[in-house]
N, C-alpha and C positions, 0 to 999 in steps of 0.2 A: 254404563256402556262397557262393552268388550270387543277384543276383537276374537274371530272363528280363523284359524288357518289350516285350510284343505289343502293336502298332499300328498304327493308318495315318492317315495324314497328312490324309486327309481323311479322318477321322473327328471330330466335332463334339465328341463324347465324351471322346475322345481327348486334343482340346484343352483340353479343362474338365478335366482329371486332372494335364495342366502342373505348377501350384502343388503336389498334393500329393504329386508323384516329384520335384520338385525341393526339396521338405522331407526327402521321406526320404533322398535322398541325399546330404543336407546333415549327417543326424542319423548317416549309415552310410557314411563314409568308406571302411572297411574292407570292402566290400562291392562286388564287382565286378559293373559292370548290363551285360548284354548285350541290345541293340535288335533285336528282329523286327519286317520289315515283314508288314501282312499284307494279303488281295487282297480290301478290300471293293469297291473299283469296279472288276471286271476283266468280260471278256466281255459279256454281255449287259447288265449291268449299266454300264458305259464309251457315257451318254449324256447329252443335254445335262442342268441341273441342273434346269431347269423341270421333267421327271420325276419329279423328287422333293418335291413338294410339301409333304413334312412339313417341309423344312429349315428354314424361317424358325422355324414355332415351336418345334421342335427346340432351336435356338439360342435363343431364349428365355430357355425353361429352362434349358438349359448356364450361359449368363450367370446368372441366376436363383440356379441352386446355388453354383454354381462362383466367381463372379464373374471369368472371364476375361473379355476383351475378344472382342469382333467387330468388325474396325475400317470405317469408311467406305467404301474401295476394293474389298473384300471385299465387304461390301452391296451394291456396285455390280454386279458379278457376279451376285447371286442376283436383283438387280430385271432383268437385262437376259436372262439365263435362258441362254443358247447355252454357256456355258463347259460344256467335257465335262472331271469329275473321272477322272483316267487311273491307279487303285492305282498298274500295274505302270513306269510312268513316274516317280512319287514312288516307288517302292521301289530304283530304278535310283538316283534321286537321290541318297536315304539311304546308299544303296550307294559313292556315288562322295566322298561327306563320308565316310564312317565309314574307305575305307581311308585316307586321307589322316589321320585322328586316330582311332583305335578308339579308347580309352580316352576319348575323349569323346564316344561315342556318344549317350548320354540327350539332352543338353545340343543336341547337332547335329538332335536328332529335334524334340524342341521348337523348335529355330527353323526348323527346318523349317515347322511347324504356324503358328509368328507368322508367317513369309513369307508362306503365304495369309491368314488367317483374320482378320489385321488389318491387313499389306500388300496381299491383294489381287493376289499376284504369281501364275503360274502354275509348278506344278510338273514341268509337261511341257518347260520352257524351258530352255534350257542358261545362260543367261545370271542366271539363280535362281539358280544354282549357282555361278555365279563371283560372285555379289556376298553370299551366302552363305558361301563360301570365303573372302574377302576380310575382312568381317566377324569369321571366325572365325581370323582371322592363317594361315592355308593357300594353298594355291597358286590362288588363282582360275584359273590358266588349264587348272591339271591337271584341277582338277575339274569345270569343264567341258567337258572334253577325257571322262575317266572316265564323264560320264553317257551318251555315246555309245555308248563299246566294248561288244563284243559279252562280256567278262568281266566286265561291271557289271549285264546284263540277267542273264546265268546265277544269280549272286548272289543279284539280284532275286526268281527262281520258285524258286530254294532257301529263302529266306527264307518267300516262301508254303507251301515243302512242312513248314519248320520251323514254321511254326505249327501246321500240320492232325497232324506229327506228334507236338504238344504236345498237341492235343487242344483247342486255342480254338479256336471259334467266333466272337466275339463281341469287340469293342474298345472300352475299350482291357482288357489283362489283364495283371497283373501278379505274378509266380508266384518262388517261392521255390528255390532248386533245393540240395541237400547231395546227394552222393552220388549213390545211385538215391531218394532221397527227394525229393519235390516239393509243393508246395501252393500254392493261389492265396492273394493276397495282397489283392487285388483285381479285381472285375469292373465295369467301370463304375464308375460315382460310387463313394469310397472318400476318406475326411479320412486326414493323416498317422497323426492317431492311433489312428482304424483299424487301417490298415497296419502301426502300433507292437506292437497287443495281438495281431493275426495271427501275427507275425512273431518275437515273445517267446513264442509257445506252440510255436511249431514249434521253436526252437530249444532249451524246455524238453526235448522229445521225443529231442532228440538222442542216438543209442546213445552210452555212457562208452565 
C-alpha cells in the first residue's frame, strides 16, 4: 500500500492540509507517499492574481480551519495584484527537488507551499530552488540548473496527465493506493484523524 498526494502549490487548500499529511506521515512511516503536481493555473487560467478575487477571503478561511500561516511577504503579492500564479512552472520545480530526493517528496512539496505562502518567494524563479535545495541539504545549484531542462517540464505535464488519470479534479486530494484498489482519503479540508478512520477501513477491506 501507498499513499498518492495530488496538489499544487498554489493551491490555498493545499496549504492548509500541510499539518495534517505531515501527521499522517509521521503516524505512517511504513507508508510510501508519492507527490503529483496538478495544473490549477495553467492556460487561460496563468494571470495576474488580482483575477482572482476570491483569494484573500479564500485564505481567511484556510487560516481559520487550518490554522496555517499566510505570511507578510506573501500578503504583499496579493495587495500589489501583478504576480501571475504559473502551475506548470511550480510543477517543474517540484520536479527538479523530488529528483534530487524522491523519498522526500511530501516534505519538499510542503516547502514548496511555505516558500510562497509565507515567504512570498516566486515559484517561477530558479533561484527558489536553489535556496530551497540548499535548505533541504541538496545540491542548490543542480536544482536550479533541473528546473530549467527540458526533462523537468516533460515530468511536469506527466504529472498533470497523472492526476486527470487518477480522476482529481480538485486540490488538494489525498488517495490510498493497494493493488488495483484505490480510495480517497481526503478531498480538501480533512484532520489526521479523518485520514486515520478512512484509512483503517480500507485497509480492513484488504482481500487475505
Amino acid at each position: 500500500m501507498k499513499l498518492i498526494y495530488v496538489f499544487d502549490a498554489y493551491c490555498g487548500w493545499s496549504h492548509g492540509f500541510s499539518p495534517t499529511l505531515r501527521e499522517v506521515i509521521s503516524r505512517h512511516p511504513e507508508l510510501a507517499v508519492e507527490v503529483v503536481s496538478g495544473g490549477l493555473f495553467t492556460g487561460s487560467r496563468r494571470v495576474p492574481i488580482r483575477a482572482f478575487g476570491y483569494v484573500r477571503g479564500a485564505n481567511a478561511t484556510i487560516a481559520e480551519l487550518t490554522g496555517v500561516e499566510f505570511g507578510e511577504a506573501y500578503e504583499k503579492l496579493i495587495a500589489d495584484g501583478s504576480f501571475v500564479m504559473d502551475s506548470e512552472a511550480a510543477a517543474r520545480g517540484l520536479a527538479a527537488l523530488r529528483q534530487a530526493a524522491p523519498t522526500r517528496a511530501a516534505e519538499l512539496a510542503m516547502a514548496l507551499q511555505h516558500a510562497f505562502y509565507v515567504d512570498g518567494l516566486s515559484l517561477s524563479d530558479p533561484e527558489t530552488y536553489r535556496k530551497l535545495a540548499g535548505q533541504a541539504g541538496l545540491g542548490a545549484e543542480d536544482a536550479a540548473a533541473a528546473f530549467g531542462a527540458p526533462g523537468t517540464r516533460t515530468e511536469a505535464e506527466a504529472d498533470f496527465a497523472r492526476a486527470a488519470g487518477l480522476g482529481v479534479d480538485g486540490f488538494p486530494t489525498l488517495l490510498a493506493v493497494d493493488g488495483e484498489r484505490t480510495t480517497a482519503l481526503a478531498r480538501g479540508r480533512a484532520t489526521a484523524d479523518d485520514v486515520e478512520r478512512r484509512l483503517a477501513a480500507f485497509s480492513a477491506t484488504r482481500p487475505s
